[in-house]
KEBABA-365876 format. One record per atom (N, C-alpha, C): chain; x, y negated, z negated. Coordinates in steps of 0.001 Angstrom, whole numbers, always signed. Each point is the difference from the previous one (the first is absolute). Layout:
<nodes>
cadena=A&u=X&v=Y&w=Z
...
</nodes>
This chain:
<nodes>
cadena=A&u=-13165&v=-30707&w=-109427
cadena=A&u=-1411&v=+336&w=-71
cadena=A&u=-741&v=-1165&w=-648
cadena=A&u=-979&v=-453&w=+685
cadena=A&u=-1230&v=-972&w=-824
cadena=A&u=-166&v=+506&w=-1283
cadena=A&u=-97&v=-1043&w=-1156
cadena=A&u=-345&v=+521&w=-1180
cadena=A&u=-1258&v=-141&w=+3
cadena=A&u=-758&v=-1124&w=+717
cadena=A&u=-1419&v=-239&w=-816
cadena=A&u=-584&v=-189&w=+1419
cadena=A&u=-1164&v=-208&w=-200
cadena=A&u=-1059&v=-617&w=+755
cadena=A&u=+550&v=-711&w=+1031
cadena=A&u=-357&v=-1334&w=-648
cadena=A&u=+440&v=-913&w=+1027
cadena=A&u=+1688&v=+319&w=+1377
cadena=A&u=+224&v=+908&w=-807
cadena=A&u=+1376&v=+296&w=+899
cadena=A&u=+392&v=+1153&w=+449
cadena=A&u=-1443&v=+834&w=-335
cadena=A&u=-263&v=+754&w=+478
cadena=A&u=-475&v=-753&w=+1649
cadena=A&u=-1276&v=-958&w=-196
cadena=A&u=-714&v=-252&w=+1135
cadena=A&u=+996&v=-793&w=+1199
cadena=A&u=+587&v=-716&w=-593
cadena=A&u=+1243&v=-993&w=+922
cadena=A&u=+946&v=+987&w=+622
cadena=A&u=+503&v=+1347&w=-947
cadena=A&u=+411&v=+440&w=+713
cadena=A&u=-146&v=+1506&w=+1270
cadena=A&u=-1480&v=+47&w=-248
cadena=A&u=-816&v=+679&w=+1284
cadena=A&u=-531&v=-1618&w=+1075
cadena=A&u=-280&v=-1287&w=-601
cadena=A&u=-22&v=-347&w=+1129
cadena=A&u=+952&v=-431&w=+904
cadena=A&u=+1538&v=+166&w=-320
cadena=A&u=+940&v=-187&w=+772
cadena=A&u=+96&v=+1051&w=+859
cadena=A&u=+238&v=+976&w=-947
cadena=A&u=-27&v=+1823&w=+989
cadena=A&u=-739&v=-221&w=+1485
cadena=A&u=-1298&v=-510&w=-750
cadena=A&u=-1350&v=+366&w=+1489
cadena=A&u=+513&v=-1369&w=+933
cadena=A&u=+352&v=-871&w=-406
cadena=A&u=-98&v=-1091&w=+332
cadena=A&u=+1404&v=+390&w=+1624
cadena=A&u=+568&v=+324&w=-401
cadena=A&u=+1274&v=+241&w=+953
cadena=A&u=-302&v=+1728&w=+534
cadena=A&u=-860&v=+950&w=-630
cadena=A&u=-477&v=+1228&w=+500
cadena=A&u=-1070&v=-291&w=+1322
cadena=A&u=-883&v=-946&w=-354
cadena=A&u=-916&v=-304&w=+1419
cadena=A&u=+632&v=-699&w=+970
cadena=A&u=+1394&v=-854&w=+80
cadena=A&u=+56&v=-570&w=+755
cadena=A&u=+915&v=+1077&w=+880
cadena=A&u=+956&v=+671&w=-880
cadena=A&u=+627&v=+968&w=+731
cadena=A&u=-773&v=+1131&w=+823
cadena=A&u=-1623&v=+457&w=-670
cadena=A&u=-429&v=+1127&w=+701
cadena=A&u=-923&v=-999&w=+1040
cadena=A&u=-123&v=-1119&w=+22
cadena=A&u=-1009&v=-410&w=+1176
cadena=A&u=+1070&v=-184&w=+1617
cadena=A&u=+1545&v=-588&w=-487
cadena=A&u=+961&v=-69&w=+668
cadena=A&u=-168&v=+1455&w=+707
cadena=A&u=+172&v=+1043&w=-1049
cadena=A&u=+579&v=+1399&w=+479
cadena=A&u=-1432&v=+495&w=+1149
cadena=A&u=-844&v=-227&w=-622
cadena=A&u=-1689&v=+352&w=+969
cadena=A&u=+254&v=-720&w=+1275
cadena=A&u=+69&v=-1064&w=+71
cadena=A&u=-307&v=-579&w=+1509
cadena=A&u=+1166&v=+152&w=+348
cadena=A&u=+1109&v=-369&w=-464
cadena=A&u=+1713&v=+169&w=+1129
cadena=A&u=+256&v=+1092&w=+274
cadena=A&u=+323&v=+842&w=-354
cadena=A&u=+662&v=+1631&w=-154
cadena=A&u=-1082&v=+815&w=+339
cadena=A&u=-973&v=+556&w=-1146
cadena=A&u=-658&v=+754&w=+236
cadena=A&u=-1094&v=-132&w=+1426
cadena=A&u=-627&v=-1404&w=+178
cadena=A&u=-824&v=-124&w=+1082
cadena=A&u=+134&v=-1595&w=+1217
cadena=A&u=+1288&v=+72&w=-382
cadena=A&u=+595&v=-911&w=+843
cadena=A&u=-71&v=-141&w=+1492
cadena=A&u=+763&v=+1129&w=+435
cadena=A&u=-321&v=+39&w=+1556
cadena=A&u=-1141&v=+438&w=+384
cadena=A&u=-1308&v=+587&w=-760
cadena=A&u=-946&v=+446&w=+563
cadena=A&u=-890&v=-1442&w=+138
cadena=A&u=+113&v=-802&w=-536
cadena=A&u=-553&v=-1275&w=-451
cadena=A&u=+335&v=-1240&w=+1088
cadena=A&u=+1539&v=+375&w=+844
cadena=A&u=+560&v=-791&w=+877
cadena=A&u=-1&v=+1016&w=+1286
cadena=A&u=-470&v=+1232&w=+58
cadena=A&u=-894&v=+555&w=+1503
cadena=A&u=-941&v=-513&w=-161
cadena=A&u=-451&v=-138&w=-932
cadena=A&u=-1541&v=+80&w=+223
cadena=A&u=-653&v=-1660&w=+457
cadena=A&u=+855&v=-658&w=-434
cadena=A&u=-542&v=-1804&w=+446
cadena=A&u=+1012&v=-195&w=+1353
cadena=A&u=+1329&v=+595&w=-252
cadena=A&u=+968&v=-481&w=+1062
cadena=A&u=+1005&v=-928&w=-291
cadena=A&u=+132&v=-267&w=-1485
cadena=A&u=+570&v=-1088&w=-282
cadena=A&u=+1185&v=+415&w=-170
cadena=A&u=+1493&v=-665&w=-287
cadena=A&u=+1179&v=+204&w=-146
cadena=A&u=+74&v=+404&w=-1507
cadena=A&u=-347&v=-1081&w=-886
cadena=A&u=+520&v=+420&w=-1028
cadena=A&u=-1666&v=+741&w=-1089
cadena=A&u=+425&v=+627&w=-898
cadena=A&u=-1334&v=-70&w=-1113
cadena=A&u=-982&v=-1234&w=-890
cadena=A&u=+619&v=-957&w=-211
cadena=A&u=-907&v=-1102&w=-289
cadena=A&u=-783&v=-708&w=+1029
cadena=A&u=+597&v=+613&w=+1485
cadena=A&u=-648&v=-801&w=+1128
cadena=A&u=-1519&v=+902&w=-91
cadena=A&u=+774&v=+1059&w=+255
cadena=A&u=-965&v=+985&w=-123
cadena=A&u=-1280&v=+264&w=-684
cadena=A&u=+64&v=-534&w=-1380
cadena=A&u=-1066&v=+215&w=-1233
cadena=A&u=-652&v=-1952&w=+160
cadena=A&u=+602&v=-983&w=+621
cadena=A&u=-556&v=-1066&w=+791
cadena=A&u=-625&v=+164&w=+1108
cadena=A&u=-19&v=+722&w=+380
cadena=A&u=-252&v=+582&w=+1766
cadena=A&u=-1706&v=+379&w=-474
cadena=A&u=+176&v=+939&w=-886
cadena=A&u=-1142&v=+700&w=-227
cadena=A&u=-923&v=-653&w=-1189
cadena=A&u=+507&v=-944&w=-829
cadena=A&u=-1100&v=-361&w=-765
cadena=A&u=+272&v=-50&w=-1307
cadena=A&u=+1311&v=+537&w=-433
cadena=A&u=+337&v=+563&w=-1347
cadena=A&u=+60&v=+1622&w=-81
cadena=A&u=+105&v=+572&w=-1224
cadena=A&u=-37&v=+1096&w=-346
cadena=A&u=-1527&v=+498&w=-257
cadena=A&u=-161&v=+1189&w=+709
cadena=A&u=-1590&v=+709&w=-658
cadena=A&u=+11&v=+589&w=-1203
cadena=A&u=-565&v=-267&w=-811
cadena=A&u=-458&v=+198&w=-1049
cadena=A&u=-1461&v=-179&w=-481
cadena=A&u=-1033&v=+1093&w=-277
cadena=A&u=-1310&v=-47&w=-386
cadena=A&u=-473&v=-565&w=+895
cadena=A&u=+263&v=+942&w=+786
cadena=A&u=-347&v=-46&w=+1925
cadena=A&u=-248&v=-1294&w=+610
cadena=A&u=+1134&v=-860&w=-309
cadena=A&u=-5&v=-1186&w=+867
cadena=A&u=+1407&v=-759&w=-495
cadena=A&u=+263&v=-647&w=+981
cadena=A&u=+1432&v=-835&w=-55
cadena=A&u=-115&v=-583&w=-959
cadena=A&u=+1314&v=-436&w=-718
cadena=A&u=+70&v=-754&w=-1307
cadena=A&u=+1324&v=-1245&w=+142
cadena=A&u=+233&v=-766&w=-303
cadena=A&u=+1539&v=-571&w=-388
cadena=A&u=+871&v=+971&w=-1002
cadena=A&u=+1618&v=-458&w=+445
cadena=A&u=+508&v=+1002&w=-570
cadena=A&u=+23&v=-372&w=-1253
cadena=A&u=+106&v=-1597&w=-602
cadena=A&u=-630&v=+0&w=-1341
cadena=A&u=-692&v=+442&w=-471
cadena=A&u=-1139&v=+177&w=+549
cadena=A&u=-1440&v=+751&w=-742
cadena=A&u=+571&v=+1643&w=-389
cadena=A&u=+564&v=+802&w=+1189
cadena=A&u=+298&v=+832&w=-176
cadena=A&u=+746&v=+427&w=-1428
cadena=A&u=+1089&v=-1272&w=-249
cadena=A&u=+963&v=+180&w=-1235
cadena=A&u=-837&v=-586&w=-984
cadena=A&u=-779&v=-393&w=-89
cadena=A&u=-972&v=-219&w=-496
cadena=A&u=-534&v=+1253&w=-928
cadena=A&u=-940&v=+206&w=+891
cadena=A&u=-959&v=+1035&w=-82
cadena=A&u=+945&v=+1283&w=-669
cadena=A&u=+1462&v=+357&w=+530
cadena=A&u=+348&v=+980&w=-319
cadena=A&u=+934&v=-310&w=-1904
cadena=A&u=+519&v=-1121&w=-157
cadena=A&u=+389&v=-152&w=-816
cadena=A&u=-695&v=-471&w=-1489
cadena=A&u=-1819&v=+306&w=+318
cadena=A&u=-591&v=+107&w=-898
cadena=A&u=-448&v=+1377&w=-690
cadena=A&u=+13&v=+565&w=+929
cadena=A&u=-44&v=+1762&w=-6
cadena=A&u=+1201&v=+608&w=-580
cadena=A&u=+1003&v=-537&w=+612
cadena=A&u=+1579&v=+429&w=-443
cadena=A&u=-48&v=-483&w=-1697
cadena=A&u=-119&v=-630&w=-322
cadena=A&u=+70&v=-802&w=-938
cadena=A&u=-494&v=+839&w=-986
cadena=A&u=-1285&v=-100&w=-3
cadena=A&u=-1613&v=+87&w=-915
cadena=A&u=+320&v=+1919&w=-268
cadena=A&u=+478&v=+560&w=+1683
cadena=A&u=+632&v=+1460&w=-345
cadena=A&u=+1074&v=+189&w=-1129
cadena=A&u=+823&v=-438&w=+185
cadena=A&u=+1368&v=-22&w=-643
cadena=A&u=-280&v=-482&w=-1926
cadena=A&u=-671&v=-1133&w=-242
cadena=A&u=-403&v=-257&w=-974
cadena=A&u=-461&v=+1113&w=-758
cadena=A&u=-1058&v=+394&w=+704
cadena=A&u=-1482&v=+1123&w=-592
cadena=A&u=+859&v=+1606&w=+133
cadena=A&u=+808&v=+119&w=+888
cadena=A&u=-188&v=+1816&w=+272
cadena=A&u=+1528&v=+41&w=+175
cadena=A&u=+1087&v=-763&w=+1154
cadena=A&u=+1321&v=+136&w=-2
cadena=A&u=+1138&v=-210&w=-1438
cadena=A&u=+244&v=-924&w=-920
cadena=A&u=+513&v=-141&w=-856
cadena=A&u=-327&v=+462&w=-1106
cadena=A&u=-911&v=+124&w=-239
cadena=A&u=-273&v=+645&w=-1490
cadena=A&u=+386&v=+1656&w=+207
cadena=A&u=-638&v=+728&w=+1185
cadena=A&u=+30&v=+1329&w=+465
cadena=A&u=+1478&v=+430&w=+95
cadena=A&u=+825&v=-849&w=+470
cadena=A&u=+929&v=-13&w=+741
cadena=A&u=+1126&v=+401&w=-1282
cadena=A&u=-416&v=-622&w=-1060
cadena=A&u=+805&v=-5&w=-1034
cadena=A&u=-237&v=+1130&w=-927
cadena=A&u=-857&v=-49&w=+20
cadena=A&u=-401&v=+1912&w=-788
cadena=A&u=+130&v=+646&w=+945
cadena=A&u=+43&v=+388&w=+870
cadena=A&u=+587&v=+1445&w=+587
cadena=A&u=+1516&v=+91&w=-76
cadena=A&u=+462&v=-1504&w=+164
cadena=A&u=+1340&v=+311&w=-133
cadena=A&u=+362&v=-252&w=-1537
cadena=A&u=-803&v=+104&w=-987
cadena=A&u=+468&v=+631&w=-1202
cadena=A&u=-73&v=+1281&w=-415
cadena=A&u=-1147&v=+949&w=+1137
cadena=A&u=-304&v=+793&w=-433
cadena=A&u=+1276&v=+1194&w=+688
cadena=A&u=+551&v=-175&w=+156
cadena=A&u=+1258&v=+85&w=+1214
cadena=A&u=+1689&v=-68&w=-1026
cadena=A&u=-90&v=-1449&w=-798
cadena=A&u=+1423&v=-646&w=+10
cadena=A&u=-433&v=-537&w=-1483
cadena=A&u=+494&v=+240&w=-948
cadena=A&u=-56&v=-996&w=-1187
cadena=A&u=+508&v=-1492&w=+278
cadena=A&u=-726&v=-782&w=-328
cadena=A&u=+305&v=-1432&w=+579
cadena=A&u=+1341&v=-516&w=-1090
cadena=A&u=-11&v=+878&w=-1194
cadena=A&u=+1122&v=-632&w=-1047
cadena=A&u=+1324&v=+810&w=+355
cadena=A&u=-32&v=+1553&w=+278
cadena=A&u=+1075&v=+464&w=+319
cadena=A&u=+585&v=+206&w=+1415
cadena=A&u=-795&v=-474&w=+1367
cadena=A&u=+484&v=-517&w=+1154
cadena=A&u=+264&v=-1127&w=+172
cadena=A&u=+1066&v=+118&w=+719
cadena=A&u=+861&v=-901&w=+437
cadena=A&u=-775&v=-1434&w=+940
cadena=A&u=-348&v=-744&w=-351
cadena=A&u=-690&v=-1168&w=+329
cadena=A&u=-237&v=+0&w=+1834
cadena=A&u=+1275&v=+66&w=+530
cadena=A&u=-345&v=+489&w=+1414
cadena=A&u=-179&v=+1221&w=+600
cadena=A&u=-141&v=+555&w=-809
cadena=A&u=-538&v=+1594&w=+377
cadena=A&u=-1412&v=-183&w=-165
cadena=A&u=-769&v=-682&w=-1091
cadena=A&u=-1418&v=-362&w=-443
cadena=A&u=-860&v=-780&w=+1010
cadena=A&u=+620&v=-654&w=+217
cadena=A&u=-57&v=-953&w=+1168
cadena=A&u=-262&v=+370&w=+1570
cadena=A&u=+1020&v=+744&w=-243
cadena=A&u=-292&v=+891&w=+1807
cadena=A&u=-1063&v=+990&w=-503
cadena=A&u=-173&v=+967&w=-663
cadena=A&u=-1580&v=+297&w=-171
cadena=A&u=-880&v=-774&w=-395
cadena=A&u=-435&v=-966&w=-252
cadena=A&u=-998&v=-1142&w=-203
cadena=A&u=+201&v=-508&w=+1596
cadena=A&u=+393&v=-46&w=+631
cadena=A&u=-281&v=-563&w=+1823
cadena=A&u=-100&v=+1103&w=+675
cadena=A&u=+582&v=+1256&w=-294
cadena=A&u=-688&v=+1187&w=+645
cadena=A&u=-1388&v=+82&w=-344
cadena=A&u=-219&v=+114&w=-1212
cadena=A&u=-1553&v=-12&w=-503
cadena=A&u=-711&v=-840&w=+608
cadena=A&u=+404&v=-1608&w=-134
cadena=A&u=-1135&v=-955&w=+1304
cadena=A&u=-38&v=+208&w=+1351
cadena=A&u=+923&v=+482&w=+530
cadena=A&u=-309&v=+495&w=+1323
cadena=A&u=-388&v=+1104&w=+86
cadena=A&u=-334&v=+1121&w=-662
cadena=A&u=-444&v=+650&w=+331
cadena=A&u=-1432&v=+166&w=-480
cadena=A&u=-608&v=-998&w=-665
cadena=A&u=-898&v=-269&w=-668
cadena=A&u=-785&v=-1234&w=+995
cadena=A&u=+821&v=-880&w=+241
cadena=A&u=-577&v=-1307&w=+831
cadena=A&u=-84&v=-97&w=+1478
cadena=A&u=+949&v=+742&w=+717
cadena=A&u=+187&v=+323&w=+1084
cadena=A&u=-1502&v=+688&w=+1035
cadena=A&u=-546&v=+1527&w=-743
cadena=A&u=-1019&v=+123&w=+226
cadena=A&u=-1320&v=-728&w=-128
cadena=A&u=+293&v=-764&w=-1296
cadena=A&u=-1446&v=-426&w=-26
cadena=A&u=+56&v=-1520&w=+984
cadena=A&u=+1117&v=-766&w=-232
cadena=A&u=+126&v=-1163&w=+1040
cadena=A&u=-240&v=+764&w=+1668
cadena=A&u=+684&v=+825&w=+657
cadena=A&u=-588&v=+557&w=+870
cadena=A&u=-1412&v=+614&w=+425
cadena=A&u=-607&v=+391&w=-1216
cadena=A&u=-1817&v=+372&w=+406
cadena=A&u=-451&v=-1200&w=+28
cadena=A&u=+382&v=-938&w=-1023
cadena=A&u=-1004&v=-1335&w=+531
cadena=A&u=+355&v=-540&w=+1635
cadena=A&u=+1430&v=+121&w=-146
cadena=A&u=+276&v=-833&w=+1629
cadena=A&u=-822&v=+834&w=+1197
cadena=A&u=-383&v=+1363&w=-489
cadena=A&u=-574&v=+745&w=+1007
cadena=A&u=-1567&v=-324&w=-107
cadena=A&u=-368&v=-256&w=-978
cadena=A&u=-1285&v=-1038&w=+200
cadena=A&u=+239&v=-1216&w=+581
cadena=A&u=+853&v=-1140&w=-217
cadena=A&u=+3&v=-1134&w=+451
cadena=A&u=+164&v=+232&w=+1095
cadena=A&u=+1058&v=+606&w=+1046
cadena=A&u=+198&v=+200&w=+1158
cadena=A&u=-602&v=+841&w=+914
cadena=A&u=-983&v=+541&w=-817
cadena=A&u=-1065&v=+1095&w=+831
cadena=A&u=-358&v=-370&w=+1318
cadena=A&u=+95&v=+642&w=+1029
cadena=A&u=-546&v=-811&w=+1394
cadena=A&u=-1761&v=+456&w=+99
cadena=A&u=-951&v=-1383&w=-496
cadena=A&u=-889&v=+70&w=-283
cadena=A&u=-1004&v=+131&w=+1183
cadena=A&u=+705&v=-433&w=+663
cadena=A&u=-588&v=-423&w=+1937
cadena=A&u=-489&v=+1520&w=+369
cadena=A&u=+526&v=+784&w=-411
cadena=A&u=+98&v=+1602&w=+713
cadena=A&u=-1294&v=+648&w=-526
cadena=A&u=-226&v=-802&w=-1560
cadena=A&u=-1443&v=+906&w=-741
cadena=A&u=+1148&v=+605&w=-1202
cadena=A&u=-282&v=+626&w=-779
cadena=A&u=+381&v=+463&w=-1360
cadena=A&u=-211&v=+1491&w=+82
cadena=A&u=+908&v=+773&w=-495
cadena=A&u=+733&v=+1308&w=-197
cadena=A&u=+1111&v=-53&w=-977
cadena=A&u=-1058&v=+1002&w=-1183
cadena=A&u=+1142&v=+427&w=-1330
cadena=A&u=+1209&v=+536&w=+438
cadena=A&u=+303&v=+863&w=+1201
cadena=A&u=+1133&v=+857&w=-411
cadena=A&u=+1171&v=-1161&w=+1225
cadena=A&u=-933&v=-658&w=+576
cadena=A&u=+1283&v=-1236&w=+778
cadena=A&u=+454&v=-950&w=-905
cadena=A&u=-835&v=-176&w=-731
cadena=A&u=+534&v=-994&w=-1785
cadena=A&u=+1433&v=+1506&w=-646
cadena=A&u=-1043&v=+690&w=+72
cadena=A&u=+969&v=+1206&w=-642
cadena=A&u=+1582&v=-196&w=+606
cadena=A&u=-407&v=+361&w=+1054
cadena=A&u=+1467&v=+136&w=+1307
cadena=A&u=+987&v=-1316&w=-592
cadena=A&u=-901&v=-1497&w=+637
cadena=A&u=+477&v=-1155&w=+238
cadena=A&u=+868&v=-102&w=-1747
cadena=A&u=-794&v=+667&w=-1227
cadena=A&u=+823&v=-400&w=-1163
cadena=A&u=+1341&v=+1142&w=-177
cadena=A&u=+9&v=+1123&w=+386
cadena=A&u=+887&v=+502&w=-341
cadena=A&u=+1497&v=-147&w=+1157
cadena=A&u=-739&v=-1136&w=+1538
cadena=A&u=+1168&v=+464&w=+381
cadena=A&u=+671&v=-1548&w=-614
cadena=A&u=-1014&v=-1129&w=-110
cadena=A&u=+884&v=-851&w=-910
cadena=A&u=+887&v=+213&w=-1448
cadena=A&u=-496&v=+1411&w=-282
cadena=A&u=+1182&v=-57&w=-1537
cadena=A&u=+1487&v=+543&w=+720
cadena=A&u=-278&v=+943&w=+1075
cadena=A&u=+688&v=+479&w=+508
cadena=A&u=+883&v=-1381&w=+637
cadena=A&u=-379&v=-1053&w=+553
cadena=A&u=+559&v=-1190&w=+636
cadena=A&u=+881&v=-781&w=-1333
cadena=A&u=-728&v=-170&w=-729
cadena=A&u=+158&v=-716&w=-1476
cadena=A&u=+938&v=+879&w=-1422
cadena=A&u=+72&v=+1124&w=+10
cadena=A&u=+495&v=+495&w=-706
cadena=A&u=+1323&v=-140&w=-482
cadena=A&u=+478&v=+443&w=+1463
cadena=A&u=+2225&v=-749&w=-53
cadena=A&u=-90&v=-1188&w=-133
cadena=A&u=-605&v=-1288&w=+967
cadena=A&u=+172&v=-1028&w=-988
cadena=A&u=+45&v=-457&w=-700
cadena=A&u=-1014&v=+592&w=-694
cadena=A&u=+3&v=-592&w=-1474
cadena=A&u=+785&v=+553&w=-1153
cadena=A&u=+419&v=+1204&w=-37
cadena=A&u=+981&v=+579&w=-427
cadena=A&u=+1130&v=-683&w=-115
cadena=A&u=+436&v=-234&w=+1938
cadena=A&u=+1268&v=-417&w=-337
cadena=A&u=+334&v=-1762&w=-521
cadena=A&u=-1441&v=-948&w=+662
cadena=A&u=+118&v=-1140&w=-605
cadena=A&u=-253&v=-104&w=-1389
cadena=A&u=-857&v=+793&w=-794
cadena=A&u=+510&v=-140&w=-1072
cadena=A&u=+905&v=+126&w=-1010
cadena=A&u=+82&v=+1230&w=+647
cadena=A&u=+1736&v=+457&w=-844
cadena=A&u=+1309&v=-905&w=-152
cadena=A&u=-320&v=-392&w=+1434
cadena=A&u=+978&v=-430&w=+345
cadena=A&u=+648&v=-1707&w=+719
cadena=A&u=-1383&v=-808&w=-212
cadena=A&u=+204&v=-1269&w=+252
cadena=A&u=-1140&v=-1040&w=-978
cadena=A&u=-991&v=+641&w=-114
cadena=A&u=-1385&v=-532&w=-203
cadena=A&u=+263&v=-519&w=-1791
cadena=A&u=+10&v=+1602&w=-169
cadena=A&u=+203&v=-116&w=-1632
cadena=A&u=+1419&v=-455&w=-729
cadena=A&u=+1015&v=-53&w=+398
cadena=A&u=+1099&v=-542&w=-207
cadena=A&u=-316&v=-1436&w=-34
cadena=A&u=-453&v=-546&w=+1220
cadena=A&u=-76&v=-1258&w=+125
cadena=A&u=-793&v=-893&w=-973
cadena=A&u=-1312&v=+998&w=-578
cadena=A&u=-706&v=-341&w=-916
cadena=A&u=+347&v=+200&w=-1080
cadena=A&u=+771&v=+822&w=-175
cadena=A&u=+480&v=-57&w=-1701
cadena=A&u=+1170&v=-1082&w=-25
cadena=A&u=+654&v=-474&w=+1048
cadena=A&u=+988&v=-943&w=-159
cadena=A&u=-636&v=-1677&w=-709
cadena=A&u=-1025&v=+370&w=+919
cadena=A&u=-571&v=-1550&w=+324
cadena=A&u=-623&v=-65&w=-1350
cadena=A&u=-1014&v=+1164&w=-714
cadena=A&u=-417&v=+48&w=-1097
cadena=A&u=+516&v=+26&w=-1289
cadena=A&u=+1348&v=-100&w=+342
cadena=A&u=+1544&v=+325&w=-1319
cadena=A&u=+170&v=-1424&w=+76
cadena=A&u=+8&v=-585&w=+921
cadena=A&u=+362&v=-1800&w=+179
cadena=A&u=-994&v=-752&w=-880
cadena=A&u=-1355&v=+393&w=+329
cadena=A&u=-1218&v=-766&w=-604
cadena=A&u=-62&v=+496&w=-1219
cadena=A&u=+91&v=+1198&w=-710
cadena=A&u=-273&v=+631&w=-1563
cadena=A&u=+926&v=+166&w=-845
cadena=A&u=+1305&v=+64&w=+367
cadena=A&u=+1081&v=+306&w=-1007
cadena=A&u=+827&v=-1232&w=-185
cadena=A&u=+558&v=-315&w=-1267
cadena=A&u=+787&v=-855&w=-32
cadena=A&u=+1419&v=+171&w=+101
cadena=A&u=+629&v=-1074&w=-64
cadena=A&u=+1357&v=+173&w=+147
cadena=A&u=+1172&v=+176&w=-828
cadena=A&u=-337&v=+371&w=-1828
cadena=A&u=+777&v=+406&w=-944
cadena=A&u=+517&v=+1818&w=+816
cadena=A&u=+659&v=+228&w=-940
cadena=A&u=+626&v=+953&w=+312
cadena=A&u=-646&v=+1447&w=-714
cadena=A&u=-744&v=-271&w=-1140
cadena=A&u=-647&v=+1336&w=-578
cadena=A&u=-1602&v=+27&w=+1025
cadena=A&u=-652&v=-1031&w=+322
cadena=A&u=-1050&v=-43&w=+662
cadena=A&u=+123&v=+488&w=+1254
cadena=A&u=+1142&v=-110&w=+828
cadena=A&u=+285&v=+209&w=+1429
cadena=A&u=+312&v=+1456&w=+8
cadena=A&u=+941&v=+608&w=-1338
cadena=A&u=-292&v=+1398&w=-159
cadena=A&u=-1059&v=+807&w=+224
cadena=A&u=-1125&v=-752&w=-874
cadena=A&u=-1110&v=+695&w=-482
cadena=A&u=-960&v=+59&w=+1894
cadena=A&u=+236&v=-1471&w=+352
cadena=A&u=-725&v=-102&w=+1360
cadena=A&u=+762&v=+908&w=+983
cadena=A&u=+1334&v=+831&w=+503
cadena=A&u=+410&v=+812&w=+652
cadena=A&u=-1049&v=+824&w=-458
cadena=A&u=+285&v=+659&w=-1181
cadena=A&u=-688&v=+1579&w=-542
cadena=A&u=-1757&v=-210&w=+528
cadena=A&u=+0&v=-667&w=-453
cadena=A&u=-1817&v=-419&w=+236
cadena=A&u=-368&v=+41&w=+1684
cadena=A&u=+651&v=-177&w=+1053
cadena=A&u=-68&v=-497&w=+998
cadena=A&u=+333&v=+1050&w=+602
</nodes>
């Protein structure tokens, strides 16, 4: 676990940093992949999102940089302000953080962000991705956000559980803990 600030912030911007690239992957390949390669004719999906202009977003094509862009400031600025801090009191309010078992604490602290970040990263994407061309309707924002949590939900579940956050606490045990033997203790338990 981050003790302070600063490692607090380094280590949400790694999280988001490898969370947007995986959910922009998961958006255009998987989830809207082949509709994206009927719809231009192209073989593969990058031909496809070339074919057409980029990705729509705020009703007009974008680069897919901009896109990771745009989304990994939101991801970010979310996670900072409302995912991590939240994330960690519910799962105290749940688990004593001194008498659970460090990875038991842990897997409720990433249940808590996904189930905390998941929705709200999905209502914004249902603004960003709104199909603006058509005219504007609350309950198609409505629709369009709940069937993305519904799209987004298992993923993120299972990438975090299970690849995302591992990977980040590894990488973040490399950069913060040292290599004596009472410190590397203390950095398991903490982590």
């Amino acid at each position: 676990m981050p003790k302070n600030q600063f490692q607090r912030m380094v280590f949400a911007f790694l999280t988001v940093l490898v969370t947007v690239h995986a959910y922009i992957f998961y958006s255009l390949y998987v989830v809207n992949g082949s509709t994206l390669m009927s719809l231009t004719g192209e073989s593969s999906v990058l031909s496809a999102i070339n074919t057409q202009g980029g990705v729509y977003m705020f009703g007009r094509f974008l680069p897919i940089w901009a896109v990771v862009l745009v989304e990994f400031c939101l991801a970010y600025l979310l996670e900072i302000l409302m995912g991590s801090p939240c994330s960690f009191k519910l799962a105290a309010k749940v688990f004593d953080p001194k008498e659970t078992h460090p990875v038991m604490f842990e897997s409720a602290i990433i249940c808590a962000t996904v189930g905390l970040m998941c929705p709200a990263m999905s209502f914004l994407a249902a603004w960003l991705y709104y199909p603006y061309y058509s005219g504007f309707n609350l309950i198609t924002l409505l629709a369009n956000w709940i069937k993305l949590v519904c799209f987004n939900f298992p993923f993120a579940f299972f990438t975090q559980m299970f690849f995302i956050q591992p990977l980040i606490r590894t990488v973040f045990k490399a950069l913060f803990c040292r290599n004596t033997e009472k410190q590397n203790n203390e950095c398991v338990t903490a982590i």
